[in-house]
Residue frames relative to the residue before (quaternion, step in Angstrom):
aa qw qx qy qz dx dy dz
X 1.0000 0.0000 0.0000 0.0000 0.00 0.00 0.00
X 0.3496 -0.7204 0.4937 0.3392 4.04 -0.75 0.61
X 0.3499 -0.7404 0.4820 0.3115 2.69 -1.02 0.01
X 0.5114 -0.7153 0.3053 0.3654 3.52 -1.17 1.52
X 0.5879 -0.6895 0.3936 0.1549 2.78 -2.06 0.57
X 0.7599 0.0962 -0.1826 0.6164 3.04 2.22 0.48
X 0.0470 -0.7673 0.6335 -0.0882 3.68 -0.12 1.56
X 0.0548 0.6920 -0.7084 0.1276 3.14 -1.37 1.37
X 0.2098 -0.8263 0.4991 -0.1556 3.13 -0.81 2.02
X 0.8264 -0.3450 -0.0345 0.4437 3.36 -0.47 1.26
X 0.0125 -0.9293 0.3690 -0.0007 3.53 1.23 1.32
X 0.0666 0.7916 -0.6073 -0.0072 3.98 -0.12 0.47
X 0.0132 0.7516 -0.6518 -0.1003 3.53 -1.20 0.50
X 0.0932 0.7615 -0.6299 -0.1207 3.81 -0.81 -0.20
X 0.3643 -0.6119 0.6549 0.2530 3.40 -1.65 0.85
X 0.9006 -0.0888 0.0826 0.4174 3.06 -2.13 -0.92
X 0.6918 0.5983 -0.2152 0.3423 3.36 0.48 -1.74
X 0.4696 -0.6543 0.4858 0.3398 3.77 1.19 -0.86
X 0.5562 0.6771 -0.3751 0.3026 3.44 1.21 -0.81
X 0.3892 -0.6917 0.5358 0.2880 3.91 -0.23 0.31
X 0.0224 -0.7958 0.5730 0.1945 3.71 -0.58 1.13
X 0.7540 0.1954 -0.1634 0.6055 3.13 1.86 0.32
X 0.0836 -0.7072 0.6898 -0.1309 3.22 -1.03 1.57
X 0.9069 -0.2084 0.1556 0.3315 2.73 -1.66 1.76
X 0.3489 0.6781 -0.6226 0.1754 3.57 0.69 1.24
X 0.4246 -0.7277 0.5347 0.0655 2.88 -1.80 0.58
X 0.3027 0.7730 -0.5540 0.0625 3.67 -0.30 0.66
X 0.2567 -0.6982 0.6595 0.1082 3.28 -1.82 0.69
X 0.1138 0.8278 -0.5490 -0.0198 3.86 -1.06 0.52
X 0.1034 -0.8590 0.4627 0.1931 3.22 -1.08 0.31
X 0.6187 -0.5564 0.3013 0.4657 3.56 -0.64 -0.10
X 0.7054 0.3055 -0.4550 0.4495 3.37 -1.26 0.94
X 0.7078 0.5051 -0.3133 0.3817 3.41 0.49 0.08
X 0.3591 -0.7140 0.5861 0.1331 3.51 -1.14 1.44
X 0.3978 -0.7724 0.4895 0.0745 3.68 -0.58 1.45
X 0.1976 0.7453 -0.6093 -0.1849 3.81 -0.56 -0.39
X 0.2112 -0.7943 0.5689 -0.0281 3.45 -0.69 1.13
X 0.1128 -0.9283 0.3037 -0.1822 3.19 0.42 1.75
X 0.5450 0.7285 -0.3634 0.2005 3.10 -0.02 0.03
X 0.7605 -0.4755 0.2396 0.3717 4.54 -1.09 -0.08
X 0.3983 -0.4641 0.3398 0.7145 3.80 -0.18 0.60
X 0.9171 0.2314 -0.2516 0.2053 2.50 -2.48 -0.45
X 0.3122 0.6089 -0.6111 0.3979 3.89 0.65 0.66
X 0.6375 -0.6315 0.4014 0.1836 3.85 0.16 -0.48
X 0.5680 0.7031 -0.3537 0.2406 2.94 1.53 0.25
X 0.5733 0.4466 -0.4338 0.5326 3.32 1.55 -0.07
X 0.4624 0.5281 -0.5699 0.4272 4.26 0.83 0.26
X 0.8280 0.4330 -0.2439 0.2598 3.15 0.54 -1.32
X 0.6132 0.3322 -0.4432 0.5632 3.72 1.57 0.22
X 0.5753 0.3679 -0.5371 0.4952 3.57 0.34 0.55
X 0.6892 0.3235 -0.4823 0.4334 3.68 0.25 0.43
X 0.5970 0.3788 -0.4949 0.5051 3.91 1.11 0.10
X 0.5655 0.5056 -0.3881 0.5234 3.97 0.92 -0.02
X 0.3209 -0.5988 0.6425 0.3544 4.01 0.91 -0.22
X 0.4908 0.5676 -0.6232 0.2204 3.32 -0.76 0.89
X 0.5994 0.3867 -0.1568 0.6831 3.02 1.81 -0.19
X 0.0606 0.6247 -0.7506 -0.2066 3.32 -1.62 0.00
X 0.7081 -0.5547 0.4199 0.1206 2.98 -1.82 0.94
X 0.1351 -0.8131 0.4249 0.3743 3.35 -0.12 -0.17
X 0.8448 0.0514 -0.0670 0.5283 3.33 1.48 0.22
X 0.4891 0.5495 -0.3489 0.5806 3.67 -0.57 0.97
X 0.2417 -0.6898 0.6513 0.2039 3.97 -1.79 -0.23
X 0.0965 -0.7515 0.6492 0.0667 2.92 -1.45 0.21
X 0.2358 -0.8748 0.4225 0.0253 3.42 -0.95 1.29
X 0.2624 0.7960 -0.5435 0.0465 4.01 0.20 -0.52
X 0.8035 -0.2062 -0.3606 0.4265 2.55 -0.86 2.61
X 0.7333 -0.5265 0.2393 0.3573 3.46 1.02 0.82
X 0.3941 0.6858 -0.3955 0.4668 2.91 2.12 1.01
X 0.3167 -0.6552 0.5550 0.4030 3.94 -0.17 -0.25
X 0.7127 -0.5653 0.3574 0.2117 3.48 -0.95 1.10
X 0.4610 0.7224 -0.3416 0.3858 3.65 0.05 1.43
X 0.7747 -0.2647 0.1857 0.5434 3.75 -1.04 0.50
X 0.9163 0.0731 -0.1167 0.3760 3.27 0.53 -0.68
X 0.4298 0.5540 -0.5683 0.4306 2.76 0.40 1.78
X 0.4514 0.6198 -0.5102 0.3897 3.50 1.43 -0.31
X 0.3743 0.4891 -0.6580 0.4332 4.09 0.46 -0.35
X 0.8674 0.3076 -0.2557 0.2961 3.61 -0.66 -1.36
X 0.7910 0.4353 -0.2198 0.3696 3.31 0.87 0.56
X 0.0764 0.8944 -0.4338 0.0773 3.23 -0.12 1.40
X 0.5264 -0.7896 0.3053 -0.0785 2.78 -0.26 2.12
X 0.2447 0.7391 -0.6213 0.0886 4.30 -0.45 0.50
X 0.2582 -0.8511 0.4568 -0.0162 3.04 -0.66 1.63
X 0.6714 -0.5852 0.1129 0.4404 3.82 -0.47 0.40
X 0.7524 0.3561 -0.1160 0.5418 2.47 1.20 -0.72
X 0.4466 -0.7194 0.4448 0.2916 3.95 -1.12 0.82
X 0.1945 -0.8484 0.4917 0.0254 3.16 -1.05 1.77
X 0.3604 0.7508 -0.4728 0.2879 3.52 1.09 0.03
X 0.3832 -0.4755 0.6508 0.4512 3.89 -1.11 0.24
X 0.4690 -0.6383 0.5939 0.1407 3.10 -2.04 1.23
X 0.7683 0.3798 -0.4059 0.3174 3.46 0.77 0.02
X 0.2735 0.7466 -0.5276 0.2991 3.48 1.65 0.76
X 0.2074 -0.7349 0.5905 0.2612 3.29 -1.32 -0.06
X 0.7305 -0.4114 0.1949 0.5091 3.43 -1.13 1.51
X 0.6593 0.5410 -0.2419 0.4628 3.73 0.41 -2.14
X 0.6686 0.4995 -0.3073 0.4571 3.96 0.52 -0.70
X 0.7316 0.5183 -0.1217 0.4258 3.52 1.44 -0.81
X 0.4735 0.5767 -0.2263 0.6261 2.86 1.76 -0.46
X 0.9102 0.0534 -0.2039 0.3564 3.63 -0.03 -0.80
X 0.3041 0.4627 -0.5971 0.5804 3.52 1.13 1.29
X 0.7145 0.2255 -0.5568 0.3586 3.62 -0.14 -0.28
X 0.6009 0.5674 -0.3684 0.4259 3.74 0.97 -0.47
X 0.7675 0.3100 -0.3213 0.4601 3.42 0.52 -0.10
X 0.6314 0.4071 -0.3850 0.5361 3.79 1.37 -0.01
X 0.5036 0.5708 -0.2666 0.5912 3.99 0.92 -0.83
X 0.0425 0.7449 -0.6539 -0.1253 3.12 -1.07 0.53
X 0.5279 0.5450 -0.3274 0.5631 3.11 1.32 -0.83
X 0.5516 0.5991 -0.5020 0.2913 4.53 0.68 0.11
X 0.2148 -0.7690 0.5999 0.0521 2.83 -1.20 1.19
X 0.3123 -0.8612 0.3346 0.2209 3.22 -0.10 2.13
X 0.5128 0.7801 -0.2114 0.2895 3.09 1.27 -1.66
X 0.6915 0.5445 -0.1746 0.4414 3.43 1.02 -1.81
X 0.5830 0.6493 -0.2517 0.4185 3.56 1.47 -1.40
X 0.6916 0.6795 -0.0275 0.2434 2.81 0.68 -1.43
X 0.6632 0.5051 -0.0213 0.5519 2.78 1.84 -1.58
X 0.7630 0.4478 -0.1360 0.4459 3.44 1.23 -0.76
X 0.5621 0.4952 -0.3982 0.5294 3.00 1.76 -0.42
X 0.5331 0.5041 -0.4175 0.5360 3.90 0.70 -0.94
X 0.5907 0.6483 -0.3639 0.3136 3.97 0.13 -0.56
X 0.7374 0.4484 -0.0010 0.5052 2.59 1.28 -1.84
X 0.3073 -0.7741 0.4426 0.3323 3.55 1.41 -0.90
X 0.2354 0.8260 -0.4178 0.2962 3.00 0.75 1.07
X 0.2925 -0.8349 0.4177 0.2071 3.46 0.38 0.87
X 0.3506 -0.6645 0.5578 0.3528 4.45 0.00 0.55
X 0.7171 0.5628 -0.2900 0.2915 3.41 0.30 -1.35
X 0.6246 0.5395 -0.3450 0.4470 3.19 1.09 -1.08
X 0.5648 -0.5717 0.5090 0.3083 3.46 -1.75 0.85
X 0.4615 -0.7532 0.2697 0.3834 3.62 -0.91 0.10
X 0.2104 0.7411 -0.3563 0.5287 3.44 2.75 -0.22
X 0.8212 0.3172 -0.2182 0.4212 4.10 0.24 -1.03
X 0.6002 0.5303 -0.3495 0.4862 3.49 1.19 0.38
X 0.7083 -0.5445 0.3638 0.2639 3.64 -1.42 1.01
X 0.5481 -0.5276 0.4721 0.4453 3.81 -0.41 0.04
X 0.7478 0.3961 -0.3094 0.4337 3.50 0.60 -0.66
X 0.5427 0.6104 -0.3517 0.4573 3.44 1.27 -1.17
X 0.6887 0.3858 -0.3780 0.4837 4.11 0.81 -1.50
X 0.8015 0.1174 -0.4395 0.3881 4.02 -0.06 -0.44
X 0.2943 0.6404 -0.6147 0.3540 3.81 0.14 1.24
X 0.5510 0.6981 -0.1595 0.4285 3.06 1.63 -0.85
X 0.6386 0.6612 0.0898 0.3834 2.41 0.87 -2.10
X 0.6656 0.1931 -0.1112 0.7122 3.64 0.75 -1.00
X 0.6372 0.4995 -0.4838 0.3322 3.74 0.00 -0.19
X 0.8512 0.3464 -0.1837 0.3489 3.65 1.23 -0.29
X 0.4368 0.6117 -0.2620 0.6053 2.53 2.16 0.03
X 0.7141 0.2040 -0.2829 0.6070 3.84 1.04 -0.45
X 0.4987 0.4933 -0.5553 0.4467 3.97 0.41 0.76
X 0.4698 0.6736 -0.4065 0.4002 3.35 1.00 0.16
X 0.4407 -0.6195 0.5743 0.3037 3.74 -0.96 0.60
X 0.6171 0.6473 -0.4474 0.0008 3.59 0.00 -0.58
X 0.6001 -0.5929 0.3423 0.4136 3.67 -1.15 0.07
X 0.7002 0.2578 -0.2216 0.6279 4.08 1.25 -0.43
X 0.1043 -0.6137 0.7786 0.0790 3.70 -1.34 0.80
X 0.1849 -0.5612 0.8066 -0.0175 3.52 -1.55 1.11
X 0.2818 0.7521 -0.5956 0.0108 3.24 -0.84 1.21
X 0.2835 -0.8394 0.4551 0.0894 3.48 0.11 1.75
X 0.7439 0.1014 0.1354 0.6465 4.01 0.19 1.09
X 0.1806 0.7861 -0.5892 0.0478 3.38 -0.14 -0.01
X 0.8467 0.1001 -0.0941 0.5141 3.57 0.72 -1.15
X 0.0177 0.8504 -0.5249 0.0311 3.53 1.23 0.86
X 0.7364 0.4250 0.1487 0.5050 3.37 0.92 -2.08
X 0.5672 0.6047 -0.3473 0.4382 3.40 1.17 0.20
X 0.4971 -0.6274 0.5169 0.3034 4.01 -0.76 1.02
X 0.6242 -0.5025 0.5128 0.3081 3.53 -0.90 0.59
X 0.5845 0.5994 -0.3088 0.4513 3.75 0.57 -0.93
X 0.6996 0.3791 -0.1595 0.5843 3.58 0.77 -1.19
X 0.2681 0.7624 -0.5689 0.1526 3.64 0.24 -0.19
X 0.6929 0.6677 -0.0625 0.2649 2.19 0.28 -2.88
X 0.7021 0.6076 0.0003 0.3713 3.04 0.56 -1.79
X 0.7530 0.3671 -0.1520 0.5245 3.46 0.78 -1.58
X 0.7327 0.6102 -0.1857 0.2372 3.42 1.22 -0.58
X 0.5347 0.5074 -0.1287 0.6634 2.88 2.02 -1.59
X 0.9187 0.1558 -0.0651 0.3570 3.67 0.42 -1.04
X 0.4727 0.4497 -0.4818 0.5849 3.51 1.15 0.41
X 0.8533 0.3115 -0.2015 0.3664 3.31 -0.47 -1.60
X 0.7014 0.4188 -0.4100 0.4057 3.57 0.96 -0.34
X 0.5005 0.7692 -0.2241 0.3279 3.27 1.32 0.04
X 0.2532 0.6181 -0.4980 0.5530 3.62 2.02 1.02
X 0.7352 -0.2967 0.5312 0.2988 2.64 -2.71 0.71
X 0.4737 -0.4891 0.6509 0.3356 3.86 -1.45 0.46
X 0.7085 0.3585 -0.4588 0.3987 4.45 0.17 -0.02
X 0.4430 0.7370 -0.3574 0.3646 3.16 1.73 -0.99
X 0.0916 0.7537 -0.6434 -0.0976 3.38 -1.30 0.38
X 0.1584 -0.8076 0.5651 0.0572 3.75 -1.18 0.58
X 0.2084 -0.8162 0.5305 0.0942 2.91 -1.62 1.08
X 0.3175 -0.8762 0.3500 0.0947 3.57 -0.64 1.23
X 0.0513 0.8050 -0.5845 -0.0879 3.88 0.20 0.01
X 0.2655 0.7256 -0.6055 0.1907 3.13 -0.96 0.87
X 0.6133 -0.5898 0.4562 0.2606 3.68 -1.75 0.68
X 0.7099 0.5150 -0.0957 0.4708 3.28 1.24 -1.49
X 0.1312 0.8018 -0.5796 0.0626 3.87 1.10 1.28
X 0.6051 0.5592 -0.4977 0.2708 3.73 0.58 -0.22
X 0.7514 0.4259 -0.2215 0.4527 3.74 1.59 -0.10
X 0.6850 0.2839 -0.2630 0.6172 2.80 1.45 -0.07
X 0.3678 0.5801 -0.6111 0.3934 4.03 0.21 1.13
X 0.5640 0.6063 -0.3686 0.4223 3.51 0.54 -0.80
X 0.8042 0.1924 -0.2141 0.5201 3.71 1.00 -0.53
X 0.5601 0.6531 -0.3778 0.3420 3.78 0.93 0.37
X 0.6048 -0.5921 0.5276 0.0723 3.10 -0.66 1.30
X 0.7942 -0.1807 0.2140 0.5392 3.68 0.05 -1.54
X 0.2946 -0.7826 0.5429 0.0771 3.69 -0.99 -0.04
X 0.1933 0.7323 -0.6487 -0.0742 3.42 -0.91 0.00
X 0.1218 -0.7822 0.5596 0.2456 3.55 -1.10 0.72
X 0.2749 -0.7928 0.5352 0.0977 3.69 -0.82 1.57
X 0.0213 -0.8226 0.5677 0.0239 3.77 -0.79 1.15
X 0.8798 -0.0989 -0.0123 0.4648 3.35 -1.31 0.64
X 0.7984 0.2607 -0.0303 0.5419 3.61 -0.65 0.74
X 0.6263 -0.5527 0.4295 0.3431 3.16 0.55 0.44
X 0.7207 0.6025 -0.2393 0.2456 4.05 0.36 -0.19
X 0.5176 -0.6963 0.4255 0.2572 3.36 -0.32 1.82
X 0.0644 0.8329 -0.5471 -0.0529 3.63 -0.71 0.55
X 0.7801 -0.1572 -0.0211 0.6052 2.82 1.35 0.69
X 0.0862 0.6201 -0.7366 0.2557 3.32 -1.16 1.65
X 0.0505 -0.7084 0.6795 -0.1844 2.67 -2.34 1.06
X 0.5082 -0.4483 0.5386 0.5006 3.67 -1.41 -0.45
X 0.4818 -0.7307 0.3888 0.2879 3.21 -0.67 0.62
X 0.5478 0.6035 -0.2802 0.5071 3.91 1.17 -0.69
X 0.6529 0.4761 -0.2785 0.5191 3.44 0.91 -1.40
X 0.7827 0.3192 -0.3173 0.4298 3.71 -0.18 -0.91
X 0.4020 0.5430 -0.5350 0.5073 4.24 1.01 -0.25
X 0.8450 0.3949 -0.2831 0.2232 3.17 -0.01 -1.32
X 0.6246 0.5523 -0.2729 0.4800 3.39 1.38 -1.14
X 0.8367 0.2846 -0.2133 0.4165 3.69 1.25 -0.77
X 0.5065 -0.6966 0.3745 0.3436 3.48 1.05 0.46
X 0.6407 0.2472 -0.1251 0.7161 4.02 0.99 0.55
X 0.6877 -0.5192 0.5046 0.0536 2.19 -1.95 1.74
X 0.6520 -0.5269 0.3583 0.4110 3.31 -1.52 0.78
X 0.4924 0.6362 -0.4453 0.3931 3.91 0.90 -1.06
X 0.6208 0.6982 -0.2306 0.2719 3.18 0.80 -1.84
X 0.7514 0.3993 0.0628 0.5215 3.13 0.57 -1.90
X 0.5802 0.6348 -0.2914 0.4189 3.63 0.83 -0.20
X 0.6253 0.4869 -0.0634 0.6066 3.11 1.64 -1.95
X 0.6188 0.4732 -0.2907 0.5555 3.66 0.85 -0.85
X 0.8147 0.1231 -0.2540 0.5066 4.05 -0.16 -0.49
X 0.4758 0.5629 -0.5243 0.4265 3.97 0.67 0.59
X 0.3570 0.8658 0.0196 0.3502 2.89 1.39 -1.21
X 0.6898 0.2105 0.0640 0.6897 3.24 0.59 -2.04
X 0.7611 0.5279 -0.3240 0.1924 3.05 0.26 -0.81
X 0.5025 0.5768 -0.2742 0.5828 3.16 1.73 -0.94
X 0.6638 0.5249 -0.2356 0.4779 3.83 0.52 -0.83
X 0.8343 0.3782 -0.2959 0.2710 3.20 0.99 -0.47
């Protein structure tokens, strides 16, 4: 059996307030598999990839990725796209490109390159003189030219024209190693199910209330993940 490429073991975090946005979560992954991690603001799902990216520490619990214990050297295997764009705005695209090439080993310029021309993305151009959607096109294009074994993609197509979707979905995001495995969080599940593998939807507190293969549970429940998402949020609020 391999071993997974992301084990999280009774994870808890709390901020100022004390409240736990995470309690004693549990998660298993393997490789090949496209994740959506779903769930209302403030459930935790952007704490809980900034604590498998070390930007966080837990305050209690482990975290493994590839059966390493969470640390300096695991960031290699982890390539990280946070909600929000963090690049300096007066870089230019071409300037972005060869800092990730020269910090990244595991970047694959060539691949970048290709997707950004796809996309029409001018290098030359600063990244301050581009659209909000145009900078995290960017943004995910170098973050998934990366070799690595865990994608964290927090939002990915929040800010992204409908036109590009298509595109970013079939051919960015499917665009990982076959051991590789990625997790996706995002608002917009009716466009991004079509490429998810599994799911889990995480409410208040940090707590999976349901996950699965994604095909299997369509079929068994007659409705689409959107479907079912709206339907136990839904209850849950009601309850």
């Amino acid at each position: 059996m391999s071993t997974p490429i992301l084990t999280c073991t009774n994870l808890t975090k709390s901020y100022t307030s004390g409240r736990p946005v995470l309690h004693n979560l549990n998660i298993s992954l393997s490789g090949g598999k496209i994740v959506g991690l779903l769930g209302p603001n403030g459930c935790g799902k952007s704490t809980l990839l900034k604590l498998i990216s070390g930007i966080l520490v837990p305050d209690s619990g482990s975290i493994e990725i590839c059966g390493i214990p969470r640390s300096e050297e695991t960031n290699a295997l982890i390539s990280y796209l946070p909600e929000r764009t963090y690049f300096n705005s007066w870089m230019r695209v071409e300037e972005l490109i060869t800092y990730f090439r020269d910090f990244f080993p595991d970047f694959d310029e060539a691949c970048a390159r290709k997707m950004l021309a796809d996309l029409s993305i001018d290098t030359g151009m600063k990244l301050r003189t581009l659209s909000k959607g145009n900078k995290e096109k960017v943004q995910l294009v170098l973050v998934m030219s990366r070799r690595a074994k865990l994608y964290l993609l927090d939002e990915p197509i929040g800010g992204v024209d409908p036109a590009a979707r298509d595109y970013i979905l079939s051919t960015i995001i499917g665009n990982y190693s076959p051991d590789a495995a990625v997790i996706i969080t995002t608002h917009l599940i009716y466009d991004i199910e079509p490429v998810l593998d599994e799911f889990a939807f995480m409410g208040s507190g940090g707590q999976i209330l349901l996950s699965g293969i994604a095909d299997e549970v369509r079929e068994e429940r007659g409705k689409s993940l959107d479907e079912l998402f709206r339907e136990v949020f839904r209850c849950s609020r009601n309850a």
